[in-house]
Every structure is written in C-alpha cells, then in structure tokens.
C-alpha positions in Angstrom: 28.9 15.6 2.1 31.9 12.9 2.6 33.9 14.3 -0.1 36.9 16.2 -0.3 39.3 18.2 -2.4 42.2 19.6 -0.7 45.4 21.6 -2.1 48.3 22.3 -0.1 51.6 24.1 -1.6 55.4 23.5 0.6 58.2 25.5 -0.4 61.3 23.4 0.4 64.9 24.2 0.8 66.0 21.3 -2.1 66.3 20.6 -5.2 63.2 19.5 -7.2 64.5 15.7 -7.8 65.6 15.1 -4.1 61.6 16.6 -3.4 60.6 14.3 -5.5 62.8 11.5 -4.2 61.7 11.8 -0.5 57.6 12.0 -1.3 58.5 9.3 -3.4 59.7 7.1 -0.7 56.6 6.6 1.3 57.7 4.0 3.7 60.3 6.9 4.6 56.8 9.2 5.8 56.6 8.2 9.3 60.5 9.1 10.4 59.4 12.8 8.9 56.1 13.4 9.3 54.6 13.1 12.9 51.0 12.7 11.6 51.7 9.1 9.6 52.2 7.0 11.9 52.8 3.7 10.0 53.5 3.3 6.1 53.6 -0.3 5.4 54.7 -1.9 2.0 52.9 -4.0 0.4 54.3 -4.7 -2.9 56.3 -2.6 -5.7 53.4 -0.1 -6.2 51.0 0.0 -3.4 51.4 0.4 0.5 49.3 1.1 3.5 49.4 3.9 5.9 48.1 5.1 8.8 47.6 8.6 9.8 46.6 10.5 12.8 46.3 14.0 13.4 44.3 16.2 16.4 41.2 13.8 16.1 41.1 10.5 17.9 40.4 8.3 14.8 43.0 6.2 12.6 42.6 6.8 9.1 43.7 3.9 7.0 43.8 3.7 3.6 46.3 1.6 0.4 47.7 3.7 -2.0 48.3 2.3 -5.4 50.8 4.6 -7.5 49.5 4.9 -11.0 51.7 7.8 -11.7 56.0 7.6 -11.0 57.2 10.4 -13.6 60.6 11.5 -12.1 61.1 13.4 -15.7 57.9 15.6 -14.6 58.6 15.4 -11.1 54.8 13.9 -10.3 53.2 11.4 -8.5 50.0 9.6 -8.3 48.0 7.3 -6.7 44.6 5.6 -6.2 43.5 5.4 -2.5 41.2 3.0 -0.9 39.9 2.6 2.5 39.0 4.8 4.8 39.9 7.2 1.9 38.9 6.7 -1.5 40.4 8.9 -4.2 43.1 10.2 -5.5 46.0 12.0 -4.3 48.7 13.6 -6.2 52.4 15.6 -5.9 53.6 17.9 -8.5 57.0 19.1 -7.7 58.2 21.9 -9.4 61.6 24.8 -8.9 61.1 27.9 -7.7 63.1 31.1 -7.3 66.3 31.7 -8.7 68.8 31.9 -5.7 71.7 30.2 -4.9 69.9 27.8 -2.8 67.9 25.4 -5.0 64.0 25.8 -4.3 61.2 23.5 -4.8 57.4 24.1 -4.4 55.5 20.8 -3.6 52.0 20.8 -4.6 49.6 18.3 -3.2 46.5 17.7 -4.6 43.9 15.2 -3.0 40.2 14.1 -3.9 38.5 11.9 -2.2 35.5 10.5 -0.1 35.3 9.1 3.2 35.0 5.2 3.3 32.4 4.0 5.2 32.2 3.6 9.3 32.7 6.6 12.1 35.0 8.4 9.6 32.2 9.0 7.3 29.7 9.6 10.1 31.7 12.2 11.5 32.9 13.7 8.3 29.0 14.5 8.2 29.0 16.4 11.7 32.1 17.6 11.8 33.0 18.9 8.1 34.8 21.9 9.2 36.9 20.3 12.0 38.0 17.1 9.3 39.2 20.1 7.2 40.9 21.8 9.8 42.8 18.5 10.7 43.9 17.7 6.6 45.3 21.3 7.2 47.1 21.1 10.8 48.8 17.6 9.3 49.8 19.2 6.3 51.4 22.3 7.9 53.3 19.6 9.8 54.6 17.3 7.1 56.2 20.5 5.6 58.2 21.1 8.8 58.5 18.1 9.5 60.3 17.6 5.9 62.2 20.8 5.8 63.6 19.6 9.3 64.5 16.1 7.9 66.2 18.1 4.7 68.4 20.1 7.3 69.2 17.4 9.3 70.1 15.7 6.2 72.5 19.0 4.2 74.0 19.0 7.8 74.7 15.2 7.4 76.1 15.4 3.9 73.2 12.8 3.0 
C-alpha cells in the first residue's frame, strides 16, 4: 500500500541537451520549481531535497545519481528517506519545427519511508497521488517559464 510508480511526460520549448542540462542541475530545482523547496548538496553525486506540495507535510529524501548519460540524455538516481526508490529522466526530441522540442519523461518508483508519510499514504492514497500530479504539472511550468525567461535573456 506505500508504494508508488508514477510517470509524467513535459514537452519543453528546448533543445534536448539544455533539458537535460537544467534537470541535471538539481541544486538549480528550487529557483524553478515552486514545489522543491530546498535542494542541498552534499557531495559530487548525491543531494538532499525537500519538497512540498498542497499537503502540509515535508517530504525529504537524498538522491544518489547512479545514472549521468548526457550521450543518452538520462538520468538516474537512488532515493532514500522519506522516499525510497528510484527516480529517473529520459530526455528525448520531438517534432520537427523550427523550434527545437524536447519531451521529458519522468519515471519514479518508490515506497514511503517510515513515519506520518507512510501512515497517511495508507489513508490517503488517492490524495498523495493527486499531489505527485499537481507538483509535477507545476515543475513543467515552472521550467518552461525559466526557459523563456532564459531565450529572452540570451542565457
């Protein structure tokens, strides 16, 4: 009952490597997307981060990338904490326009660590989903807003 597996798909406005570049950069996460609300490094492969969406609980969890493949454009890592799993980016082009496309696929699986994360996931399945949804829905805009500000910018 505690464990997950969520998929969510962006379309972005970018080229595939500066995709890959930006969801690389985690520490980067919280000046983009609303929901993280601190992304802490802690050495050359793993960081913590704390997100937040509609619910009134911090969910903390260290990633530890076992995956960097900017050839292949994907990244993976091993979470622990209030999360444990894995959670993975595959960034790949889309359409054939002028404007270079990217879809960015996100793949998670995981379980809920222990304390009132876990008892609620229990209760209140439906409503943990609904949040992972709501917080992805924003890191897209919140991303395709940082990509504008940025091709405005020149950056």
């Amino acid at each position: 009952m505690s464990s997950y597996v969520f998929r969510s798909e962006w379309r972005l406005t970018a080229s595939p490597q500066r995709v890959y570049e930006l969801l690389a950069d985690v520490e980067t996460y919280p000046s983009w997307w609303p929901q993280v609300r601190r992304a802490r490094r802690i050495d050359d492969v793993s960081g913590e981060l704390t997100c937040r969406s509609l619910l009134p609980y911090d969910v903390e969890f260290v990633m530890r990338r076992v995956v960097e493949d900017p050839v292949g454009l994907v990244l993976r890592a091993e979470l622990t904490g209030d999360l444990n799993g894995t959670s993975q980016w595959t960034i790949t082009p889309a359409g054939k326009s002028a404007e270079a496309e990217t879809v960015a696929v996100f793949d998670e699986d995981v379980a809920v660590g222990s304390g009132a994360l876990r008892a609620a996931s229990r209760l209140m399945r439906p409503a943990l989903r609904f949040n992972h949804d709501l917080m992805m829905r924003s890191g897209e805009r919140g991303l395709t807003a940082y990509l504008r500000r940025g091709a405005r910018s020149g950056a």
